[in-house]
Kinemage of the C-alpha trace (Angstrom):
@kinemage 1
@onewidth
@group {chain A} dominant
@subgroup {mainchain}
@vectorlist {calphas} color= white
{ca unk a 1} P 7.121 30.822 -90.202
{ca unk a 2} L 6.216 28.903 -86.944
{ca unk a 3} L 3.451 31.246 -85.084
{ca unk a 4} L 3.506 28.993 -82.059
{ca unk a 5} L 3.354 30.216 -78.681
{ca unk a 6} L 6.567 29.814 -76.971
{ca unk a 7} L 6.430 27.387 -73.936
{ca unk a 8} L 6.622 29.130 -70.188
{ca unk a 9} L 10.137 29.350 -68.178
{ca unk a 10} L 10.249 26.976 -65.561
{ca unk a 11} L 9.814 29.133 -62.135
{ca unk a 12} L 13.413 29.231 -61.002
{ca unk a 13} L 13.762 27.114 -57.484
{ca unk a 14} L 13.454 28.920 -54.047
{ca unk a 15} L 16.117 28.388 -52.287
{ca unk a 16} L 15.923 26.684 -48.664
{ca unk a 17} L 15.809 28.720 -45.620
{ca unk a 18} L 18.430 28.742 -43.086
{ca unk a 19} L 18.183 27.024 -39.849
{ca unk a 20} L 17.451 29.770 -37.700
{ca unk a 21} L 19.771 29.162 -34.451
{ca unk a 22} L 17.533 31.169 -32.284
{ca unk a 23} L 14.331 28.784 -32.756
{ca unk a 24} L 13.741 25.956 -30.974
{ca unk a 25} L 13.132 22.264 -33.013
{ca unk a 26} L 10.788 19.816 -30.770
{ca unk a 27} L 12.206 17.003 -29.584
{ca unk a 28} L 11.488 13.486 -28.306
{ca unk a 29} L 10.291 14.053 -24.952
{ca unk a 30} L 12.609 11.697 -23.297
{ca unk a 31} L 11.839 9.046 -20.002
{ca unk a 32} L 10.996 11.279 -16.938
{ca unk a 33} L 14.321 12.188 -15.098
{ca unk a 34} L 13.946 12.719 -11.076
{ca unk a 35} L 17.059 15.529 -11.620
{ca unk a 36} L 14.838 17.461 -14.326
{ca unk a 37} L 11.508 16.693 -14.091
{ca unk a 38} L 9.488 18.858 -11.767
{ca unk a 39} L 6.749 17.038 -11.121
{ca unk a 40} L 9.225 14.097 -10.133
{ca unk a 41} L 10.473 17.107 -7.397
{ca unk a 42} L 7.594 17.499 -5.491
{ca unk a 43} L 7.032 15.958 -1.928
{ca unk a 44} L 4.932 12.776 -2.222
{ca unk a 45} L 2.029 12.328 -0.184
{ca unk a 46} L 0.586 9.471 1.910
{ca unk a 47} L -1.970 8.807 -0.774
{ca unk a 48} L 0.769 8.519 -3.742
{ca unk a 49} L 2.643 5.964 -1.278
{ca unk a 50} L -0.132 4.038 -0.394
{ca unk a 51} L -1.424 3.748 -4.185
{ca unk a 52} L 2.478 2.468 -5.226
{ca unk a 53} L 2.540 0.199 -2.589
{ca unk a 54} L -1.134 -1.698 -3.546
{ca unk a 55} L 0.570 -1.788 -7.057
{ca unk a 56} L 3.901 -3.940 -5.379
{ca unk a 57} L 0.787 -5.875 -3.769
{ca unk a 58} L -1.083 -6.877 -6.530
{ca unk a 59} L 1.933 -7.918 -8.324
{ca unk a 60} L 3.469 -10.136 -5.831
{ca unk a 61} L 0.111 -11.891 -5.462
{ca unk a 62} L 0.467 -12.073 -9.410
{ca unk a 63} L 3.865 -13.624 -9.163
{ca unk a 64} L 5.618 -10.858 -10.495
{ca unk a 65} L 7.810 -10.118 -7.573
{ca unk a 66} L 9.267 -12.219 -4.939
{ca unk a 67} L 8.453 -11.673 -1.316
{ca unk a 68} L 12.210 -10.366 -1.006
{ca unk a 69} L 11.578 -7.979 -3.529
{ca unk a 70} L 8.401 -7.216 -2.677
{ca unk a 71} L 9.001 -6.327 1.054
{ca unk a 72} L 12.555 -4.509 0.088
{ca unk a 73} L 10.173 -2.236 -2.791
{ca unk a 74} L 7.555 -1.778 0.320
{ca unk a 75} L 9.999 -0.367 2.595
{ca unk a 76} L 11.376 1.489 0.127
{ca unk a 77} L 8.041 3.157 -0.603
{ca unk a 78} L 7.474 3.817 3.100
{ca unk a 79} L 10.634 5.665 3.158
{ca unk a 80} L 9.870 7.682 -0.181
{ca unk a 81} L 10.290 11.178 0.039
{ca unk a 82} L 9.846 12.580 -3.440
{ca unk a 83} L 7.556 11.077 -6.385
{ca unk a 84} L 10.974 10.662 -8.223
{ca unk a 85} L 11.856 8.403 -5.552
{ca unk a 86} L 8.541 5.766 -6.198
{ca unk a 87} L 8.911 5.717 -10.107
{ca unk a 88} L 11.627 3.318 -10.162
{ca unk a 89} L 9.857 1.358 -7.948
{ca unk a 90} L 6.905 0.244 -10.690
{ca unk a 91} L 8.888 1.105 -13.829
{ca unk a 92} L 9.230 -2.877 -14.749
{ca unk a 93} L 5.378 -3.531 -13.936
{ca unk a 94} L 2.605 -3.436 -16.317
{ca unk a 95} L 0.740 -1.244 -13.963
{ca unk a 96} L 3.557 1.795 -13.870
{ca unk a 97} L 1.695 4.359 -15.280
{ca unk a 98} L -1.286 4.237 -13.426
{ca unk a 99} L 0.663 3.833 -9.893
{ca unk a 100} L 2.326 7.428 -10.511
{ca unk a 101} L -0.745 9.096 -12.288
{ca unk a 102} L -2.647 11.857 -10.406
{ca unk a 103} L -5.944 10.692 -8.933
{ca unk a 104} L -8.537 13.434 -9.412
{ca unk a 105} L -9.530 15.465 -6.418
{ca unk a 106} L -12.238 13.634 -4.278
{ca unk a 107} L -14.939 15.835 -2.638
{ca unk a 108} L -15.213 14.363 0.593
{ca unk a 109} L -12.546 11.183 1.174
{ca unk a 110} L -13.171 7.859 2.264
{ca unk a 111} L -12.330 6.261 4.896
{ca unk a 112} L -9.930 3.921 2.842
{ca unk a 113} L -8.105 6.931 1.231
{ca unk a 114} L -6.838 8.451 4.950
{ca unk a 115} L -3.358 7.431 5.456
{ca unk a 116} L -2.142 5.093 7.682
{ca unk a 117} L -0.114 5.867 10.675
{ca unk a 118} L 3.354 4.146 11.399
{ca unk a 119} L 2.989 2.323 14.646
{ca unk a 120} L 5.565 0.720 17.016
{ca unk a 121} L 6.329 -3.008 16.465
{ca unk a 122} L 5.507 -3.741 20.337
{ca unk a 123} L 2.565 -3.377 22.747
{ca unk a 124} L 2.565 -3.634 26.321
{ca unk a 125} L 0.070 -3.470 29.374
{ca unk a 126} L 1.279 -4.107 32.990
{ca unk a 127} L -1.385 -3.375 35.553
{ca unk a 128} L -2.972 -1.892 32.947
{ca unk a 129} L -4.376 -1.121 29.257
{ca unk a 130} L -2.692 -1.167 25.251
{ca unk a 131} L -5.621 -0.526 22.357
{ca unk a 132} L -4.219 -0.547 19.291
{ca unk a 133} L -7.309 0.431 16.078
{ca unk a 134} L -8.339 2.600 13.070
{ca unk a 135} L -5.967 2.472 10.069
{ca unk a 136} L -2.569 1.613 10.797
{ca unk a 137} L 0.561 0.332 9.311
{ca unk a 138} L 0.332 -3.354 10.328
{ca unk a 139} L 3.951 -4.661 9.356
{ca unk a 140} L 5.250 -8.012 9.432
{ca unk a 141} L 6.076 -8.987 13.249
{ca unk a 142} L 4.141 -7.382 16.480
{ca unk a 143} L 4.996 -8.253 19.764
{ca unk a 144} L 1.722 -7.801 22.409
{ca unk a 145} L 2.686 -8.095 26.365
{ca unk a 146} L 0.133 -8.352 29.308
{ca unk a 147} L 1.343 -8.704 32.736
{ca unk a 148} L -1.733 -8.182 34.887
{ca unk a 149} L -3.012 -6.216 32.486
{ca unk a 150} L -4.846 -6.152 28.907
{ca unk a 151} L -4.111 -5.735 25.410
{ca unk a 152} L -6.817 -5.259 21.966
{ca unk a 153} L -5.488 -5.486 18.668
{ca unk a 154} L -8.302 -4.352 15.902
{ca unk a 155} L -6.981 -5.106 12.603
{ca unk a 156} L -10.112 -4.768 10.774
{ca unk a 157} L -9.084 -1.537 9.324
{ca unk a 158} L -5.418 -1.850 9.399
{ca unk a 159} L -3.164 -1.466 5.790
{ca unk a 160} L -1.511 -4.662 5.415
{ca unk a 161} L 1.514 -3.999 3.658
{ca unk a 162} L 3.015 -7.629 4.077
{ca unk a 163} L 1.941 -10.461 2.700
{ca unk a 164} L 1.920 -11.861 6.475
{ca unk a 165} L 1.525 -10.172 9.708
{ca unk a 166} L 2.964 -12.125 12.589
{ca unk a 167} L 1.412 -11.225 16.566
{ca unk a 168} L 3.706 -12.936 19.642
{ca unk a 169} L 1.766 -12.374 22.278
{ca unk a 170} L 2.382 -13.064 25.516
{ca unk a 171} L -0.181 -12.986 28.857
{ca unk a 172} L 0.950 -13.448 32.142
{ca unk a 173} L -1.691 -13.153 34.546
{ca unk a 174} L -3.786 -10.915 32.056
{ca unk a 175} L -5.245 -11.330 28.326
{ca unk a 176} L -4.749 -10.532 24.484
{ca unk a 177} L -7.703 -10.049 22.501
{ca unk a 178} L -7.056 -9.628 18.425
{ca unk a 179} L -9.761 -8.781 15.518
{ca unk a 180} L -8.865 -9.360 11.719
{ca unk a 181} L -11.182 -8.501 9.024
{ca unk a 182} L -13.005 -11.450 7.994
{ca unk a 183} L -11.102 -11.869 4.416
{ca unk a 184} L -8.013 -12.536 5.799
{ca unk a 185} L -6.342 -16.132 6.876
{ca unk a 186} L -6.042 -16.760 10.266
{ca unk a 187} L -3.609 -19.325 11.938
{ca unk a 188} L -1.815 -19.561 15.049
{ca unk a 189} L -1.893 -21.603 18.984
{ca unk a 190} L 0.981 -21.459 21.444
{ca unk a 191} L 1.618 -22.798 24.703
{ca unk a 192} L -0.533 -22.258 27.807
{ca unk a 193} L 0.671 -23.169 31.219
{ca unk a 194} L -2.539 -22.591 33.753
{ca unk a 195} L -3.758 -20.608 30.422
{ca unk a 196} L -5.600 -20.783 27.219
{ca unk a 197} L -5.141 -19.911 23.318
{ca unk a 198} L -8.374 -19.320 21.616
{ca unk a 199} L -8.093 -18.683 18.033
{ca unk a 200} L -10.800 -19.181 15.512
{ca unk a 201} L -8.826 -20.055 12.089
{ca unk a 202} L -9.731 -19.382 9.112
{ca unk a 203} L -8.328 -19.182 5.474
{ca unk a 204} L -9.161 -15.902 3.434
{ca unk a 205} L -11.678 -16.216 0.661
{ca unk a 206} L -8.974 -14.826 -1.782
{ca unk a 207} L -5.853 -16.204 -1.901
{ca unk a 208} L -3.293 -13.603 -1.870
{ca unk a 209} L -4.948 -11.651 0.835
{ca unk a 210} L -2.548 -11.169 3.680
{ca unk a 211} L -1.877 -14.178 6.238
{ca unk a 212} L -2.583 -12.960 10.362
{ca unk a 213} L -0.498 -15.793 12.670
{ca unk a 214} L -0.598 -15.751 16.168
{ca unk a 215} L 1.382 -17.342 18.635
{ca unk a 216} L 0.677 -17.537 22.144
{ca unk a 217} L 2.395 -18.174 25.927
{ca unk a 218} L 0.106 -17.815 28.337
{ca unk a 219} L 0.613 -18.239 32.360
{ca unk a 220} L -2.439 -17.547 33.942
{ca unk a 221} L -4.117 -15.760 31.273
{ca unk a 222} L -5.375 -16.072 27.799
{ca unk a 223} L -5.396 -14.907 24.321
{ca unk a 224} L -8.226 -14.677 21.655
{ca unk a 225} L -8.187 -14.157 17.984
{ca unk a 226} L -11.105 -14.075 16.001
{ca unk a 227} L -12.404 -12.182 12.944
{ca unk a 228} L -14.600 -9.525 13.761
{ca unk a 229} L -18.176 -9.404 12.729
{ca unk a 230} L -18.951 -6.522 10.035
{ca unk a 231} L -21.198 -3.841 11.669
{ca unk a 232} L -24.403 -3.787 9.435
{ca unk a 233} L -25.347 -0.942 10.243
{ca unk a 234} L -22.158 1.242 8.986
{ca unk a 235} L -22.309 -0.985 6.020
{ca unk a 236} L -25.683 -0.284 5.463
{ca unk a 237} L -24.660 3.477 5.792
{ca unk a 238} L -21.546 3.069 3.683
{ca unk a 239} L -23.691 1.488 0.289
{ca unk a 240} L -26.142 4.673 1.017
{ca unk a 241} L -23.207 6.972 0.781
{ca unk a 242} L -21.308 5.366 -1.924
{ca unk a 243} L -24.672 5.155 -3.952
């Protein structure tokens, strides 16, 4: 007679449970939808346009966009009202996800991180004064008249959002006077009838930093364009500040 233990039943199988309807599975969190997305709701800010739009800038000077597309994305940007409406504009750039992510919140802002104010496309003094400075929107085409009367254009803290800002001015009996910052290229001359043009050219140190041309008609008067000399002592006071 076999005295052998007798081998164990196999534990019978638990059965699966049911889907439970009620519970919710994750999913692939899909692309970002403007429709949807909250965050893609909320009103953007001059910062977030200003940040897309030196994005567009570094990539036309990297070839990556024409200047069609380029100023057509810009003006877009400029006319952004929502974040959802500047994703699109970066989505086929390498730099799209840092152009739409949230800078952290600065303690005291810089002077580069104000935004820039939208100014009109014309200037004009008659038997009197136009001073146009600080940050501003510089565009593509200004138009600067002085009839017996003067005109200052400071563009050494303007936001150049073209890749070439062209001034017409004209000074009839009266003058034009235009700073650039000194890293941009400067080109122009024009006609002077009992007049003069005075502008100090100069091509920018880097070579897809914006291009300032001037030209000039000038009866009985003058215009001057120069780049304007960096104040050492706010420099000085800017190193101390950022160090």
């Amino acid at each position: 007679m076999d005295n052998s233990p007798l081998p164990e039943p196999l534990p019978e199988p638990r059965p699966e449970p049911l889907p439970d309807p009620l519970r919710k599975t994750a999913a692939p969190k899909p692309y970002a939808d403007p429709a949807t997305d909250p965050a893609l709701q909320l009103r953007a800010s001059d910062a977030d346009r200003e940040r897309v739009a030196e994005v567009l800038r570094e990539a036309y000077a990297e070839g990556r966009l024409t200047a069609e597309e380029h100023s057509e994305r810009v003006d877009a940007v400029y006319a952004a009202k929502t974040m959802g409406d500047l994703v699109p504009l970066t989505k086929d750039l390498p730099a799209h996800a840092t152009a739409h992510a949230t800078a952290p919140a600065a303690p005291r802002p810089q002077r580069s991180d104000l935004p820039a104010r939208q100014e009109p496309p014309q200037m004009i003094a008659v038997f009197g004064g136009a001073e146009r400075k600080g940050r501003f929107r510089a565009g593509s085409l200004l138009k600067a008249l002085a009839v017996f009367g003067g005109v200052e254009i400071d563009l050494s803290e303007a936001v150049f959002d073209s890749p070439e800002l062209v001034i017409h001015c004209t000074a009839v009996f009266g003058g034009v006077e235009i700073k650039v910052p000194p890293h941009v290229t400067l080109r122009g001359g024009g006609v002077g009838i009992f007049g003069g043009t005075d502008i100090r050219q100069q091509d920018g140190e880097d070579p897809s930093a914006p291009v300032v041309t001037v030209r000039t008609v000038c009866v009985f008067g003058g215009v001057s364009a120069e780049p304007k000399k960096p104040n050492k002592l706010k420099e000085a006071l800017r190193k101390r500040l950022e160090g």
